[in-house]
C-alpha positions as CSV (number, residue, x, y, z in Angstrom):
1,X,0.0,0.0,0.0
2,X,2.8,2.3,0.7
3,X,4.4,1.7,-2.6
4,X,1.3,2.1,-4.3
5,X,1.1,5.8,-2.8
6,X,4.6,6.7,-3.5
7,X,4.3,5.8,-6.5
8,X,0.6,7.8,-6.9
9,X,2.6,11.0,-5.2
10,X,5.5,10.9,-7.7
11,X,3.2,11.0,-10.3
12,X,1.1,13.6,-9.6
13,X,4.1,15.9,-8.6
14,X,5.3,16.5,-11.9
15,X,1.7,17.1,-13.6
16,X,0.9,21.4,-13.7
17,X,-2.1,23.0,-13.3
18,X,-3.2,26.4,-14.7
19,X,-1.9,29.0,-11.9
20,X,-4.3,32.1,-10.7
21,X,-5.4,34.9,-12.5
22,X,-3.6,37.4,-11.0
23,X,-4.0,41.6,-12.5
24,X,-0.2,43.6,-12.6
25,X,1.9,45.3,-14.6
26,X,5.0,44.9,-16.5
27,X,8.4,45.9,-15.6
28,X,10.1,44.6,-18.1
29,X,10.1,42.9,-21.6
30,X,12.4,41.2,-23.7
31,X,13.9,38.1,-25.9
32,X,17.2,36.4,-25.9
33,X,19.5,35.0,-28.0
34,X,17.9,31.6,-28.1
35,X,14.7,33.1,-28.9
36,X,12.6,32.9,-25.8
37,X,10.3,35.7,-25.2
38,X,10.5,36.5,-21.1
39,X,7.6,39.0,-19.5
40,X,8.7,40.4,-15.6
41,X,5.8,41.2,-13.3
42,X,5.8,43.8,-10.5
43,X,4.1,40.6,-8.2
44,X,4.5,37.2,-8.2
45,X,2.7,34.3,-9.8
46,X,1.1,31.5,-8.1
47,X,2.1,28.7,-10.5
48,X,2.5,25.3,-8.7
49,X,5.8,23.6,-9.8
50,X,7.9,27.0,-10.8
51,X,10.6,28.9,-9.1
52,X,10.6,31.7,-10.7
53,X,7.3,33.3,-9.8
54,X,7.9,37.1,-11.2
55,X,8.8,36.4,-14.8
56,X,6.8,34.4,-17.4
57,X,8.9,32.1,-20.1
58,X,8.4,31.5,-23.4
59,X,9.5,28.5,-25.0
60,X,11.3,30.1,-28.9
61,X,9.3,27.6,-30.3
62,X,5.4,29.0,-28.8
63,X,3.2,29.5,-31.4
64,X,2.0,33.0,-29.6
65,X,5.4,34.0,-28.2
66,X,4.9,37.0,-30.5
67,X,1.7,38.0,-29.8
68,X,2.4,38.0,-26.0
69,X,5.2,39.8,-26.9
70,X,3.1,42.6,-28.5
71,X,1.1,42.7,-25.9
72,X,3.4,42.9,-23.1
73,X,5.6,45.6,-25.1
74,X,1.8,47.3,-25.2
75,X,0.8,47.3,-21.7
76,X,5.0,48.0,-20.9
77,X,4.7,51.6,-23.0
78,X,1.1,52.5,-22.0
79,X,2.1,52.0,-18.5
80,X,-1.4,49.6,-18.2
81,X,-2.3,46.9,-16.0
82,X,-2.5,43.3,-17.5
83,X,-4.4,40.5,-16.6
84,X,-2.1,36.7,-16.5
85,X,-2.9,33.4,-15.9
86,X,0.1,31.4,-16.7
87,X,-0.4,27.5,-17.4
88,X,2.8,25.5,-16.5
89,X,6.1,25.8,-16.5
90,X,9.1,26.5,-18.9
91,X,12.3,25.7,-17.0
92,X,12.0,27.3,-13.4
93,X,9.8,29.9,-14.4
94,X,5.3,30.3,-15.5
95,X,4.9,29.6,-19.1
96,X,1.6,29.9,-21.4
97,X,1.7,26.1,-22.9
98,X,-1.0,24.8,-24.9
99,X,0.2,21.5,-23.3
100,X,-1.3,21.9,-19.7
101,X,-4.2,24.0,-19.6
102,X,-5.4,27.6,-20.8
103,X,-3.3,30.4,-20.0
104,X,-3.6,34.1,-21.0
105,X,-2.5,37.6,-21.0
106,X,-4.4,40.6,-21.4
107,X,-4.0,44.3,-21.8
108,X,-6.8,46.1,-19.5
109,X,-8.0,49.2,-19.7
């Protein structure tokens, strides 16, 4: 029976849920040299499984990498709030993956 829970536990530690909507703004924007698009957060994400709870990750590969891009860059120059909900993890840090569960990021008014 023990084994049967360890076993249960190990499992379900590595699956990621959706995190919480959470409303901030952005500090900072930007890409690096391997392509991944990275969005910083004046407060903290609650994403379950990720370290890095201020800045959301973009795999270079994301199919929207450049739209969250534009609308981070948006909400960055405007100086408005945004609305995230990050779904999983990419490396330490949130992520938007269509792999886990729907994630978003939206420019408020």
């Amino acid at each position: 029976m023990k084994s049967r829970f360890t076993i249960a536990a190990l499992l379900l530690s590595n699956l990621t849920v959706a995190g919480e909507k959470l409303t901030t703004t952005v500090t900072y924007v930007g890409i690096n040299s391997k392509g991944s698009v990275f969005v910083n957060f004046a407060d903290p994400m609650p994403q379950a499984g990720c370290d890095g709870m201020t800045q959301l990750v973009l795999h270079p590969d994301s199919p929207i990498r450049n739209e969250v891009l534009s609308v981070a860059m948006a909400a960055k120059l405007a100086g408005k709030k945004v609305d995230i909900r990050s779904a999983g993890c990419y490396g330490s840090n949130p992520t938007l993956s269509q792999d886990v569960e729907w994630g978003w990021l939206t420019l408020r008014d």
